[in-house]
N, C-alpha and C positions, 0 to 999 in steps of 0.2 A: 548366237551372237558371241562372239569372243570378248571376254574379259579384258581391259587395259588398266595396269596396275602401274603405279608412280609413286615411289618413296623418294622424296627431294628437299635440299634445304629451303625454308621458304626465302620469295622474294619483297620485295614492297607491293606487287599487285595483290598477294595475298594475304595479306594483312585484314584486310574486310573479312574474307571468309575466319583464320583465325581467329578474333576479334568473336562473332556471329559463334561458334563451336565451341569458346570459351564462354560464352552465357550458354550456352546450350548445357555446358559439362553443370555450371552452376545451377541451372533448373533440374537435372537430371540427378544432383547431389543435395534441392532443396534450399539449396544456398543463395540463389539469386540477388536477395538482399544485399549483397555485401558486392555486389558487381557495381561499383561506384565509379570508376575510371572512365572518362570519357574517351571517344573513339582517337582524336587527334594524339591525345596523350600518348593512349596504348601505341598509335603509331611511331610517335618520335622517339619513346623509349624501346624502338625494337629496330628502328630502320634510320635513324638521326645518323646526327654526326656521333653522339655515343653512346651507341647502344645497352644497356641494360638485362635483353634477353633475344634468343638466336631461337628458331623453331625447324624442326621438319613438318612437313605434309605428306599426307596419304590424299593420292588422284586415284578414284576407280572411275573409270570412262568418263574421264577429264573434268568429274567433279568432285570439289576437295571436301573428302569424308571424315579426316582424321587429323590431330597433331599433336606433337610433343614440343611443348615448351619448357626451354631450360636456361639458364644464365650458370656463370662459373664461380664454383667458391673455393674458396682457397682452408683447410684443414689444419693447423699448426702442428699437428702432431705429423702429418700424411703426405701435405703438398695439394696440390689442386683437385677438386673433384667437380665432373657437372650434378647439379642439381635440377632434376628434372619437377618442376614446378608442376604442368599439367599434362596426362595423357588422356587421349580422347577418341573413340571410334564410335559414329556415328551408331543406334541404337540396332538398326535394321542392317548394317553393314558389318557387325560382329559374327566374331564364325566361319568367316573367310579367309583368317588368317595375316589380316589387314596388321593388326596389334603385335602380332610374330615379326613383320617386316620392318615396321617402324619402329620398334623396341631393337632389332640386331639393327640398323641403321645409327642409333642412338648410340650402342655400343661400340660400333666403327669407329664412329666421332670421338669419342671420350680415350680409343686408345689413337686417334691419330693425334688427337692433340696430349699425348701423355697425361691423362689424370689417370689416377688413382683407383676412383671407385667414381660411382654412381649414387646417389641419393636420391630421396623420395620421401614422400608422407603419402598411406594409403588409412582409409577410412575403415575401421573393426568390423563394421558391418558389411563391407563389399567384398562379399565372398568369391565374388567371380572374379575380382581383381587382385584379389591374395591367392586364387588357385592359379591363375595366370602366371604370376610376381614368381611363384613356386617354381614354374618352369625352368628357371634360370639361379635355383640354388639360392636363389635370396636370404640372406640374413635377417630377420625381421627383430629390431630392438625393442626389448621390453622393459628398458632401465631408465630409456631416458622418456619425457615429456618433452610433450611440444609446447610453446610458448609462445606468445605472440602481446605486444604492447602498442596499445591503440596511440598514436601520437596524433 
């Protein structure tokens, strides 16, 4: 059986699968609890009239296995960077090289739209995702915290 690989930005029909692979990532990080956002919402703020966040998808034989979800932030010191919020390869579809595709796709993006760098938060203990990260020369910051205020 020959393999069918599709790294694409996503559209509005795939929004569900997105959606469905973002509690996935959270069940798979323990986090589920915090997946509060309803389905309509996540939708208007990614396909509305203004948008919020842009994604790609990974298709292996026409079913969506994978994404990177990202929105754009602006650095005062730097200029624009994307901030890649979540990336995601289904558990049994790792290994394929799926995460290689859709991470240089990500970078495509980020220099066609001129930013600067690439941002991220990865988890200390996901070791398979900091030897990956590694691939690509990553700078991994150890000065700053992350921070987040519940409003």
């Amino acid at each position: 059986m020959t393999e069918t690989i599709s790294i694409r930005k996503a559209e509005e029909q795939d929004c569900r699968s997105i959606f469905e692979l973002s509690h996935e990532l959270a069940r798979h990080h323990e986090m589920e609890h915090y997946c509060t956002i309803e389905y309509e919402n996540f939708k208007e703020n990614g396909f509305g009239e203004n948008p919020a966040w842009w994604s790609y998808i990974v298709e292996y034989n026409g079913r969506i296995v994978g994404f990177a979800l990202y929105y754009v932030r602006f650095a005062t010191w730097r200029g624009r960077t994307l901030y890649l919020e979540d990336f995601f390869i289904q558990g049994e579809m790792r290994g394929k090289g799926l995460g290689k595709l859709l991470f240089d796709a990500l970078i495509v993006e980020a220099k066609n739209q001129k930013m600067v760098a690439i941002n991220w938060q990865v988890m200390r203990w996901n070791e398979a995702a900091i030897k990956f990260y590694k691939n690509y020369k990553t700078h991994f910051d150890e000065e700053r915290v992350y921070c987040s205020l519940e409003i």
